[in-house]
N, C-alpha and C positions, 0 to 999 in steps of 0.2 A: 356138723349137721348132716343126719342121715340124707340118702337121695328122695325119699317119700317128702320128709321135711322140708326139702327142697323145691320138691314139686308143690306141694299142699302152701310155703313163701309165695311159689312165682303165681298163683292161682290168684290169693288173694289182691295182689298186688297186680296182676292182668285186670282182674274184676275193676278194680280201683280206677283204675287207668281208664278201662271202657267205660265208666259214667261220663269219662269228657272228651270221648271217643264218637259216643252215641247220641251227642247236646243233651243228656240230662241234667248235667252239671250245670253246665250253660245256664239252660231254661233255670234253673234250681236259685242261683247267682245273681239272676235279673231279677228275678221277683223280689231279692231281699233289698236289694239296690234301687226299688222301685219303693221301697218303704222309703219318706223324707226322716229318718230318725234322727234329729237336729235335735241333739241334747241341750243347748247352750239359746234354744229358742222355743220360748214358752206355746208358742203355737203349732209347736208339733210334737205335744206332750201325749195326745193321744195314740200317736205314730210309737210313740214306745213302746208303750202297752200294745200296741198292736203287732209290732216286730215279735215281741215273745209269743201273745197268745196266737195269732193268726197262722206262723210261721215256722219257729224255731218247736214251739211246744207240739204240736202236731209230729211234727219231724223225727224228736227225739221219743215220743209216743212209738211212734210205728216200731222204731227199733229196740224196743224193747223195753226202755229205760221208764221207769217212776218220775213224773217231774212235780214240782211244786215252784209257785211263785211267790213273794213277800214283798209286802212293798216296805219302804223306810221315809221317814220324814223328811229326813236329810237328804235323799236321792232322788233325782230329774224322774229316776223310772223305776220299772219294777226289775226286780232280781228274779232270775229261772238258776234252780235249781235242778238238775237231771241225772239220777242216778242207775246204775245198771250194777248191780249186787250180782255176783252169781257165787259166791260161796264164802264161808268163814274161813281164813287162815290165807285166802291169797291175795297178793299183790293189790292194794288200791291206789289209783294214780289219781289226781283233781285234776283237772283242767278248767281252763280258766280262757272266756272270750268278750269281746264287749261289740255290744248292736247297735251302739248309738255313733253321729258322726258332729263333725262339723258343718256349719254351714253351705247351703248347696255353691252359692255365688254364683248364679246362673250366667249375668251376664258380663265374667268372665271367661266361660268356656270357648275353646276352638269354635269354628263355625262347625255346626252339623253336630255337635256333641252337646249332650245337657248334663248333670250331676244326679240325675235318678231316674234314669233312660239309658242301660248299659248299652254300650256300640262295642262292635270289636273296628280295628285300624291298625295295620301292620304289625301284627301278631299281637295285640296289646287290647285288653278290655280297658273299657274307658266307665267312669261312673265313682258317685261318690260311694265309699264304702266299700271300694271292691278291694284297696289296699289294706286297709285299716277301717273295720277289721272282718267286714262280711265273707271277704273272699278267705279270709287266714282260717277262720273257723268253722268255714264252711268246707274247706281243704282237710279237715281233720274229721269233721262229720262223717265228707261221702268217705274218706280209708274207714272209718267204725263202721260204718253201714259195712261196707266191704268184707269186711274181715269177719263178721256177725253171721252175712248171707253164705259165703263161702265155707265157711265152720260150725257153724250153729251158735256159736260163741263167742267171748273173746278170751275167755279163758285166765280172765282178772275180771277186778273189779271195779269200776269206772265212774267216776261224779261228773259231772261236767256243770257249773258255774257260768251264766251268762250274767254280764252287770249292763244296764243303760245310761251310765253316766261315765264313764271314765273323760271324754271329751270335755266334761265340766270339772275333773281333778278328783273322778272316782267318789264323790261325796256320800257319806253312807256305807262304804264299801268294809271299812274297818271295823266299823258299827255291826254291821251284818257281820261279818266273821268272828269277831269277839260274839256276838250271840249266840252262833251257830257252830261256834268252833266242833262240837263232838259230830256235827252232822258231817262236818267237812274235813276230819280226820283222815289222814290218807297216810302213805307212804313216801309218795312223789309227788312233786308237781311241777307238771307238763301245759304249758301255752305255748302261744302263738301271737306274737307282734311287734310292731316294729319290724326293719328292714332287716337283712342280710349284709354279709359283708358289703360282698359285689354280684351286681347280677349270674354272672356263674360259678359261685363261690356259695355254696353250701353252709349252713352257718348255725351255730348255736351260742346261743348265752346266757350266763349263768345269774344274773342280776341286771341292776342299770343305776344309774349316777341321781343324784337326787337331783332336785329342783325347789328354786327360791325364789321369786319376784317381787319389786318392792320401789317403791317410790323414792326419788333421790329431789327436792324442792328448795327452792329462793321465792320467797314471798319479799318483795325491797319495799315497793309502794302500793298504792290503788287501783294508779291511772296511769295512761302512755303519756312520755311529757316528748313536748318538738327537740328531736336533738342539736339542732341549731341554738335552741337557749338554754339546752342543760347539758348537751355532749362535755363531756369533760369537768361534770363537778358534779354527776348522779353516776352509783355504780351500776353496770349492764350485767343481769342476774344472769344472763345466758353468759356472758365472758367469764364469769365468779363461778357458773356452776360447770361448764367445761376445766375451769382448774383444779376443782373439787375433784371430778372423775377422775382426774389425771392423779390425784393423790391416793385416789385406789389400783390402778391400772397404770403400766408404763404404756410408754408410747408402742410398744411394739407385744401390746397383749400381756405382759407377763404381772400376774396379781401378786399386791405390796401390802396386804393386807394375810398377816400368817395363818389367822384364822380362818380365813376361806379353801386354802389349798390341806390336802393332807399330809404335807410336809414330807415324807417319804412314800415308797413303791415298794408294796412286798416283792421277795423274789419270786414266786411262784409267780404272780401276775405279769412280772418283767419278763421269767422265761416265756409264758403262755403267749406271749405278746409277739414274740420273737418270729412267730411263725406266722404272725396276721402284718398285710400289705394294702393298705389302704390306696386304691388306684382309679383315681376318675375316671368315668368313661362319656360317652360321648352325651355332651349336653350338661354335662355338671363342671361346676366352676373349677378351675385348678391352685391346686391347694397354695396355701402363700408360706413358707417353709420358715419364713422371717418372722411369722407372727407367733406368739404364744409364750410359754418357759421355757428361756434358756439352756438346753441340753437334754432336751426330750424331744425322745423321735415321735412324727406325727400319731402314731398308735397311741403313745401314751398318755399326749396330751388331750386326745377324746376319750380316752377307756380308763384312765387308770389318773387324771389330775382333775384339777378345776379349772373351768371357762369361765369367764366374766365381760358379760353382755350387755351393751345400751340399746335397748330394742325398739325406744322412743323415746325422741325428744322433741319440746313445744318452747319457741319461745316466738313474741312476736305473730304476725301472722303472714307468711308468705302470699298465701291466694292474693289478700289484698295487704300493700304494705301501707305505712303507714307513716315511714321516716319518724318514727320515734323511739324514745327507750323505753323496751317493754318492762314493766310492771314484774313481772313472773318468767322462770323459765323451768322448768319441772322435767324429771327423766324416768322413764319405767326400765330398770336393770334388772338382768339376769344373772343367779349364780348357777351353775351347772359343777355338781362336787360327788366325789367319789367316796367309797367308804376311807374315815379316818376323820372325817370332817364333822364336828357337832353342829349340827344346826340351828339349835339356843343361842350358840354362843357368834351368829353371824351378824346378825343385825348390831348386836350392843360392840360389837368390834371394828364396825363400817361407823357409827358413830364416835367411836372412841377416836376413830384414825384421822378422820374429817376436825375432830376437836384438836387435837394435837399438830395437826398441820394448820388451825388458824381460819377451820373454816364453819365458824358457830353459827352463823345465817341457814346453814344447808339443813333443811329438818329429812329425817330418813323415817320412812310410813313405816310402821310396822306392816308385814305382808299379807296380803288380803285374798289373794288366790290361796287353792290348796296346795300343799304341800308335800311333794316326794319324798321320803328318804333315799340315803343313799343303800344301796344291796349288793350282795354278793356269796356265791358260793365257791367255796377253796376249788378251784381249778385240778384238785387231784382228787376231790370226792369218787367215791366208787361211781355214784350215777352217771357223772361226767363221760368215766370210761363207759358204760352199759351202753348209753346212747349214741354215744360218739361211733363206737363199734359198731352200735343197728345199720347206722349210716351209711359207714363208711362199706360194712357187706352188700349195701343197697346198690349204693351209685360206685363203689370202687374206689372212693379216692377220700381222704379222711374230708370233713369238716373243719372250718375255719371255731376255733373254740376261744369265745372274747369272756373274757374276765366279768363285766359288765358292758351292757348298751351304753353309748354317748348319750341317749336321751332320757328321757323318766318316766316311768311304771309303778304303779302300784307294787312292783314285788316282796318290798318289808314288810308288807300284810301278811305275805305267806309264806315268807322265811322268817319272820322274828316273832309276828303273833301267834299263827299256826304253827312253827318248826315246823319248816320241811325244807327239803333240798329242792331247788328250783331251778328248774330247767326250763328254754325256752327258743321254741327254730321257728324261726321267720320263714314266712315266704314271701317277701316283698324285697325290694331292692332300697337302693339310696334315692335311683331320680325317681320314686313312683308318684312325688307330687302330691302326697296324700292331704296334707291340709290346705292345698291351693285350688285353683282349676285347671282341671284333665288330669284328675290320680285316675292311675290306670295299673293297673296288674296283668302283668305279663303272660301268655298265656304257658310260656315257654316254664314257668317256676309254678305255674298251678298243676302241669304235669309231673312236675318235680317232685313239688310238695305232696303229690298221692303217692307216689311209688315211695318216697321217704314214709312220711305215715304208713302207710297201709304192711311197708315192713316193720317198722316201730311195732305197731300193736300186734303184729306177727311175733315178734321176739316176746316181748313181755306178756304173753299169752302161752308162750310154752311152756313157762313153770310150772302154767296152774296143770298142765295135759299131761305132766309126768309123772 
């Protein structure tokens, strides 16, 4: 890169910087945060619609971009569409962000803190949405702005995708792009969500692990009976349905059911792996080395195996006991699975396994939440390198490059329906707390994430200018 080149990089990427230099970002960040956009709660269905129109649309307006909205039957909210075309034959990247959150849980938060009232608190904004995903995609907005006022341009060609339901399992979302597929034709595609490796660890990945939840039940009788007069000659559906578990999961994490894991590890993924370090920092639980598959290092067994979760279970009623044998005990499990795993074939295999080991009582739900697949882009894709390189000329030092996220995203939408190679760098950390009380976003990785971006769209803008 020439020295002009150079200067006209650091310009942009100065500009970028000074939006949260000068509290426009800030101010920019509250207002979105101050939207209640609770996907998952019908009474703030209007808040949707109003995240897009009031806020986002206006926005991508000023910069230049075309937008349109669509609503879907199946979806909490409405879909923004934002495109910025500046010429046939170059470069078009999608990007993809979501407006909607979880619920506020007001009074859970710290004292002095609320969920849609941003605070900043030793260097950390505090607020719902500011992790996941206001602040992610509003980090990528102000470097477009950026890069647009600096240049006139960007020197590609730019979609940008907002959805209002991902927090409700993206509903509609496939639906829309199967519609829309030629509108949303691109080259690339580039988001933002989900955490990073480790807070100072730079991060990209290329996919993410699907997701599966589903109901595990003993139904024995009707009613509580006194254990005094039936302890010992009625079965206790909670002792029967904890042995059941156990005939999917050993005692120390590791899944007995083959269908759920992907029974091997590509090597490209084993190598890519090789160089990421999974490292608690302070406030996050320390990892249990004992738990999980037998002869995989802790990377592999988030990025690259399957997890199998009990995320609730009911039997009885603690609050108030009742010294009886409870009637019912029922469990909601998670599978968390990586590419290699069909997901057809998971439910009729947890019951197969349950039948064979003796335990015909157990009925398994079919799954009633939506559904993730699992995704991934080959780790030695060209894109991989292009991006990785933006970065690493940005901040100096390479990016941590994960095979796929531990947790689950829409992205087989936009790698398997659309074809496209997908890319995706976080600006959020592991403890940002995002679905509980006091997600907060560092302000330390929203400076990060403008000088990353705003050189990103620096690079992929100089094709179009040669």
């Amino acid at each position: 890169m020439d020295a002009s080149a150079v200067r006209a990089r650091n310009a942009v990427i100065n500009r970028a910087v000074g939006y949260l230099d000068d509290g426009s970002f800030k101010a920019i960040l509250a207002s979105r945060v101050a939207i209640p956009s609770a996907s998952r709660l019908p009474e703030h269905k209007a808040d949707l619609g109003r995240y897009i129109t009031e806020n986002l649309q206006p926005h991508f307006e000023r910069m230049g971009f075309v937008t349109r909205i669509f609503e879907n039957d199946l979806a909490p909210g409405p879909f923004l569409l934002a495109e910025r075309i500046e010429g046939a034959g170059l470069t078009t990247v999608l990007q993809y962000g979501h407006g909607d959150v979880v619920a506020g849980l007001e009074d859970q938060w710290a004292e002095g803190l609320l969920p849609f009232a941003m605070t900043e608190r030793n260097g950390n904004w505090y607020g719902r949405g500011t992790a996941d995903n206001k602040g992610q995609h509003s980090i990528n907005m102000a470097a477009i702005e950026a890069a647009i006022t600096e240049r006139g341009s960007l020197g590609f060609n730019l979609k940008y995708l907002i959805e209002m339901g991902e927090e409700s399992g993206s509903l509609g979302l496939e639906m829309f792009c199967a519609t829309h597929k030629r509108e949303l034709a691109a080259d690339v595609f580039i988001a933002s969500d989900g955490p990073r490796l480790a807070l100072d660890r730079p991060t990209i990945f290329l996919g993410a692990r699907g997701g599966i939840s589903f109901n595990l039940e003993i139904q024995a009788r009707e009613s509580f009976q006194h254990s005094g007069n039936w302890g010992g000659l009625l079965s206790n559906p909670g002792i029967e349905l904890c042995h059941a578990i156990a005939a999917l999961v050993g005692r120390m994490g590791e899944i007995r059911v083959p269908e759920m894991t992907p029974g091997t590890i590509p090597a490209n993924v084993r190598t890519a792996l090789k160089d990421i370090k999974i490292t608690p920092t302070q406030g996050d639980p320390q990892i249990d080395e004992w738990w999980g598959e037998p002869g995989l290092t802790s990377e592999e067994k988030v990025f690259a195996w399957s997890s199998f979760e009990v995320m609730e279970m009911e039997c009885g009623n603690l609050a108030q006991p009742l010294y009886a044998i409870p009637p019912r005990s029922r469990a909601r499990v998670q599978l968390r699975f990586p590419v290699g795993v069909d997901v057809k074939t998971i439910v009729p295999a947890v019951r197969n396994a349950l039948k064979e080991a003796g335990f015909d009582r157990v009925v398994v739900n079919d799954p009633t939440d939506a559904i993730f697949l699992a995704s991934r882009l080959d780790p030695d894709h060209p894109w991989v390198r292009r991006v990785a390189a933006s970065i690493e000329t940005t901040l100096g030092q390479k990016p941590a490059i994960l095979p796929n996220l531990g947790g689950s995203l829409p992205n087989n939408i936009f790698s398997d329906l659309l074809g496209l190679p997908t890319i995706w760098i976080p600006h959020s950390y592991p403890g940002c707390l995002q679905h509980a009380a006091n997600e907060h976003l560092p302000v330390a990785i929203v400076r990060e994430g403008l000088v990353m971006m705003a050189g990103l769209y620096f690079d992929l803008g100089e094709e179009g200018r040669s």
